[in-house]
Backbone as CSV, one residue per row, in Angstrom:
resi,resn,N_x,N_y,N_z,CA_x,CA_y,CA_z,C_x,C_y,C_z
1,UNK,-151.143,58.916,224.668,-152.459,58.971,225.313,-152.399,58.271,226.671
2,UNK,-152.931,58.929,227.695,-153.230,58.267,228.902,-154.298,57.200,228.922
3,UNK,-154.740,56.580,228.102,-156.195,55.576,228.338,-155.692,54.430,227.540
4,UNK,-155.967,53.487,228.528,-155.361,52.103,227.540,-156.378,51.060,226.641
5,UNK,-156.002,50.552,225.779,-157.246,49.629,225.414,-157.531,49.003,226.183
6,UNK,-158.546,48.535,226.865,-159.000,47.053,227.596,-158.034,45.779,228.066
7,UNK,-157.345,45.362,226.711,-156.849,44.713,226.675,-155.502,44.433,227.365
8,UNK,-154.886,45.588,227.714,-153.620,46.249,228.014,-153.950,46.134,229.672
9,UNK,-153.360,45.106,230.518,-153.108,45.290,231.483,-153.118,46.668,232.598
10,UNK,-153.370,46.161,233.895,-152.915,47.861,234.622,-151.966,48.138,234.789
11,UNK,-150.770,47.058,234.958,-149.474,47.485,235.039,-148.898,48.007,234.348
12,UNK,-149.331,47.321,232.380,-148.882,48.579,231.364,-149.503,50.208,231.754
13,UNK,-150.574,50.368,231.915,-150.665,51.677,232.058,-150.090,52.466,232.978
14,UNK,-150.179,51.472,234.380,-149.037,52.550,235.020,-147.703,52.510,234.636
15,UNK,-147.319,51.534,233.802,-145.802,52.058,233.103,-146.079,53.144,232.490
16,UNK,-147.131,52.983,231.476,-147.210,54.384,230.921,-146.832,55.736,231.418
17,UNK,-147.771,56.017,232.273,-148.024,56.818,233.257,-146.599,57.320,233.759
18,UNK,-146.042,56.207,234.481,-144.954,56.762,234.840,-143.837,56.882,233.698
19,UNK,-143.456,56.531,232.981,-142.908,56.827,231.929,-143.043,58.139,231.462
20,UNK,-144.184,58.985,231.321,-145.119,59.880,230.936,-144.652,60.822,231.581
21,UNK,-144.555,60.820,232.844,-144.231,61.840,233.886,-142.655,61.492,234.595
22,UNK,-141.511,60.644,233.947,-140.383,61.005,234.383,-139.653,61.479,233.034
23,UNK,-140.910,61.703,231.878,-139.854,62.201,230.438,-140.187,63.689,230.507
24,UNK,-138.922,64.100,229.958,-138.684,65.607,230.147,-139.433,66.004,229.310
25,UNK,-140.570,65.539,228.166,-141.366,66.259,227.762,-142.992,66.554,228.454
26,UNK,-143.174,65.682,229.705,-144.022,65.881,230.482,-144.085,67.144,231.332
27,UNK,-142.231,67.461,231.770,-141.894,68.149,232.603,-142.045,69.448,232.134
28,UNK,-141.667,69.669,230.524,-142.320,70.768,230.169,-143.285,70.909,229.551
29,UNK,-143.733,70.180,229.372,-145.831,70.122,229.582,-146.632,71.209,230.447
30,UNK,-145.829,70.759,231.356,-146.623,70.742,232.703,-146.074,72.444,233.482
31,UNK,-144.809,72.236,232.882,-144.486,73.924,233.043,-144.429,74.906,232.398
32,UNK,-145.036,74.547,230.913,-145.920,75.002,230.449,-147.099,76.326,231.013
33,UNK,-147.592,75.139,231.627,-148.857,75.675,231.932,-148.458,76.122,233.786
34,UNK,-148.103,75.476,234.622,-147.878,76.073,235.808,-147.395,77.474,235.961
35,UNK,-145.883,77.713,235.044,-145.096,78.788,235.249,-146.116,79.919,235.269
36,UNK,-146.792,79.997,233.712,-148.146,81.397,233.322,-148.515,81.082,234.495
37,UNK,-149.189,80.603,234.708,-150.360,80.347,236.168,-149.828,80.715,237.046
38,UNK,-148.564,80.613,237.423,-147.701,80.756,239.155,-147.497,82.353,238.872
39,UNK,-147.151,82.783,237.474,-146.694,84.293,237.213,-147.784,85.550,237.205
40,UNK,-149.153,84.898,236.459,-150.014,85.907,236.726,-150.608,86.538,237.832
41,UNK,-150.633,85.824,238.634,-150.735,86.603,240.352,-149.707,87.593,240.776
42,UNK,-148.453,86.811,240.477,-147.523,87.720,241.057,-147.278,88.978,240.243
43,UNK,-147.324,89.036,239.290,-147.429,90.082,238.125,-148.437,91.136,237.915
44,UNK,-149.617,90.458,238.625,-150.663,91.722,239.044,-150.572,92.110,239.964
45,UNK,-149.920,91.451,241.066,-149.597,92.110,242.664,-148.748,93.128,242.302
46,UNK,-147.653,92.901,241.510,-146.721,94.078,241.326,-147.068,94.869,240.710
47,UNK,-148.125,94.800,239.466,-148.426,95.802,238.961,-149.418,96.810,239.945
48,UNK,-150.378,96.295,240.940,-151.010,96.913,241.318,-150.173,97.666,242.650
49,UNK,-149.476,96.789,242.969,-148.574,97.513,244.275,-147.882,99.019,243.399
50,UNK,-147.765,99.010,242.107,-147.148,99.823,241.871,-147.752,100.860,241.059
51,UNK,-149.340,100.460,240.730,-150.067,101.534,240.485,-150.866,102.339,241.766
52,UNK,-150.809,101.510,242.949,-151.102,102.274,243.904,-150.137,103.152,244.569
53,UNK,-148.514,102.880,244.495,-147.611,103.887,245.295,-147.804,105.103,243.987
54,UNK,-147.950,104.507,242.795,-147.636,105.939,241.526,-149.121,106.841,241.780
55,UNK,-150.179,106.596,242.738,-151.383,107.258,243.032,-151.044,107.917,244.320
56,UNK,-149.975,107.896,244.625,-149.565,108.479,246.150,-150.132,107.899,247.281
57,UNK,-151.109,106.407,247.036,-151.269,106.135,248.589,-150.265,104.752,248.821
58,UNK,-150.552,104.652,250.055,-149.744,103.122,250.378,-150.337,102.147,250.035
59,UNK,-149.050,100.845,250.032,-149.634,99.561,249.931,-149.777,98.557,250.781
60,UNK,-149.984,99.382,251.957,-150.697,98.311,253.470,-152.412,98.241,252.945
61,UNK,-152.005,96.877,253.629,-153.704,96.332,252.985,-154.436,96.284,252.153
């Protein structure tokens, strides 16, 4: 968990924290969720770039 008790210093939490985000299970956490996200744009651009050349018009603009 990112939230510390009260009691727990700030410096523990930013150990946490950083701890959190130099372990390789953060890293795929996090790319996880980026990769889908970074892919679905590009994946509808291509699909649509390529349902518009299979309609015979171009894909300027």
């Amino acid at each position: 968990m990112l939230f510390t008790t009260p009691e727990k210093s700030p410096q523990t939490a930013a150990s946490i924290i950083t701890n959190l985000i130099d372990s390789q299970q953060y890293v795929s956490l996090v790319g996880g969720w980026i990769v889908p996200i970074l892919m679905l744009p590009i994946f509808g651009l291509y699909l649509w770039i390529r349902g518009v050349r299979g309609r015979g018009e171009t894909a300027v603009g």
